[in-house]
C-alpha positions in Angstrom: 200.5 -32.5 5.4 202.0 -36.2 5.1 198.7 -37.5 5.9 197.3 -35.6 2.9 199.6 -36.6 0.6 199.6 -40.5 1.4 195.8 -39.9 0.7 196.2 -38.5 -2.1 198.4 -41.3 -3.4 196.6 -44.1 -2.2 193.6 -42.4 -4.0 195.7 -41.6 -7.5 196.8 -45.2 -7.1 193.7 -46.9 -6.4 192.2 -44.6 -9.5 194.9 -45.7 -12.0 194.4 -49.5 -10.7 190.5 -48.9 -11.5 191.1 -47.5 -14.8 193.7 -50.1 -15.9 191.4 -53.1 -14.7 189.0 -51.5 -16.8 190.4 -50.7 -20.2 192.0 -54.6 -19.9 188.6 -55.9 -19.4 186.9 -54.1 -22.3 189.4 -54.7 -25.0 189.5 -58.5 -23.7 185.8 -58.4 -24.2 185.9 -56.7 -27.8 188.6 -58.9 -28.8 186.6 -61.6 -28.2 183.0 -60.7 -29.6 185.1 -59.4 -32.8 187.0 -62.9 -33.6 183.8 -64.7 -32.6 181.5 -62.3 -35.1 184.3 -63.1 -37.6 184.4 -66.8 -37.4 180.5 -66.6 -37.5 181.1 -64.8 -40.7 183.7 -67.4 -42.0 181.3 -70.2 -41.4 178.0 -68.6 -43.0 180.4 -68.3 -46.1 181.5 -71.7 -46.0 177.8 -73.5 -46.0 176.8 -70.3 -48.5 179.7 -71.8 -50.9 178.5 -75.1 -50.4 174.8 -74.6 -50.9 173.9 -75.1 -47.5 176.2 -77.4 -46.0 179.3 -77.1 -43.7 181.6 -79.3 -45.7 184.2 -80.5 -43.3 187.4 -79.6 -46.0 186.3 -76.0 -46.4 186.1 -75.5 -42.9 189.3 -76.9 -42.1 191.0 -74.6 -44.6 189.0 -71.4 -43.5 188.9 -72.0 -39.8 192.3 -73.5 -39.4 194.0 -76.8 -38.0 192.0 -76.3 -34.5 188.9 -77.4 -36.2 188.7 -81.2 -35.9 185.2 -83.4 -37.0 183.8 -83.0 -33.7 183.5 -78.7 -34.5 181.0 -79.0 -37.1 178.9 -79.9 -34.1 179.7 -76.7 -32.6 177.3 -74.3 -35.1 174.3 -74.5 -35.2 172.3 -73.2 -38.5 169.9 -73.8 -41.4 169.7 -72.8 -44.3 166.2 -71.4 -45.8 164.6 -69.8 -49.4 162.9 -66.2 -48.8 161.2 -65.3 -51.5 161.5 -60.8 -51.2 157.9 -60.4 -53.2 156.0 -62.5 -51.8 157.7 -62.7 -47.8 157.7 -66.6 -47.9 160.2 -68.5 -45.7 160.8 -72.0 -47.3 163.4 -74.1 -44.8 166.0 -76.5 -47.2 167.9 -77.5 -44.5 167.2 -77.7 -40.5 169.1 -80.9 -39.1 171.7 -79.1 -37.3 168.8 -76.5 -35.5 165.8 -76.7 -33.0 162.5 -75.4 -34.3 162.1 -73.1 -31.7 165.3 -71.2 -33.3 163.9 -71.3 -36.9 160.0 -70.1 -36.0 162.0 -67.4 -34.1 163.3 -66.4 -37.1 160.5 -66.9 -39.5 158.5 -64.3 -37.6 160.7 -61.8 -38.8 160.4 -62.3 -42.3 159.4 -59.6 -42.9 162.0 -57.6 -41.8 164.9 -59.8 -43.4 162.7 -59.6 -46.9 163.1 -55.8 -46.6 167.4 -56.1 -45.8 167.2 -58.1 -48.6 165.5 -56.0 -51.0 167.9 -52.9 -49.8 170.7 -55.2 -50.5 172.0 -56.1 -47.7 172.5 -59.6 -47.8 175.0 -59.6 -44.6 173.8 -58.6 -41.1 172.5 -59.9 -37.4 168.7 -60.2 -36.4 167.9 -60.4 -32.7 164.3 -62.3 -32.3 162.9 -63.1 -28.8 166.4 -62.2 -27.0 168.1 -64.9 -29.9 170.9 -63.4 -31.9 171.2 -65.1 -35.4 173.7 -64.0 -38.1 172.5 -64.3 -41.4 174.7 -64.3 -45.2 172.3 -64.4 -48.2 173.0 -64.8 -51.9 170.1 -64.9 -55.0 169.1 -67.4 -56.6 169.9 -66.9 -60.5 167.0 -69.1 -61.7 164.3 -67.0 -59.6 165.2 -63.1 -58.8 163.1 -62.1 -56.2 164.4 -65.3 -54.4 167.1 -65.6 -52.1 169.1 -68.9 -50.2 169.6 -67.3 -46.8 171.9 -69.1 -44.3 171.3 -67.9 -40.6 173.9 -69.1 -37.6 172.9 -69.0 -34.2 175.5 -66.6 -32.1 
């Protein structure tokens, strides 16, 4: 009967050990993918704000006083016109990027040209196992066109 018991126990304990291990390691890994998906959101808006740029002030104010010159190194983006009508992909700015990224990206044009047109001008694409962020606004001068910023996560 004591053996059955201190099996029992060691079982129970070894279970609860399991599950603790477990629920620490999933909220670790959720904490992290939501502040990371939330700095990726703070950046688009900064180089949205500043038409395509990461100004080094505005970061500093957004992302805090960890952020030093060397960070702006750390993101990698470009900024791009999609026209909605017509499914065009125009690049403005791709010095921070590698082309394999940005024709990764352009082959779904179509699909961002349709979360466009439905309004929604936030939202992640995954192309060829990439991940990119994107954060869109229209351009007042041409309706059916849009600046889109994308950020590679």
């Amino acid at each position: 009967m004591i053996k059955r018991i201190r099996r029992r126990f060691i079982w129970l304990a070894t279970l609860s050990l399991f599950l603790v291990m477990f629920f620490s390691f999933c909220s670790l890994i959720g904490i992290s993918l939501f502040e990371s998906s939330h700095e990726a959101d703070q950046v688009l808006s900064i180089i949205v704000k500043n038409n395509g740029r990461l100004d080094e002030v505005q970061a500093k104010k957004r992302l805090g006083d960890q952020y030093n010159k060397e960070g702006i190194f750390k993101y990698r983006y470009f900024t791009a016109n999609i026209n909605t009508k017509k499914q065009t992909l125009t690049v403005i700015d791709a010095d921070h990027i590698i082309g394999y990224s940005i024709n990764s990206v352009s082959s779904r044009k179509k699909q961002i040209s349709m979360r466009l047109s439905a309004g929604q001008l936030r939202g992640t694409i995954q192309s060829n196992g990439v991940r990119f962020r994107y954060s869109a606004t229209w351009l007042k001068r041409f309706p059916p066109t849009s600046t889109i910023s994308a950020l590679l996560t």
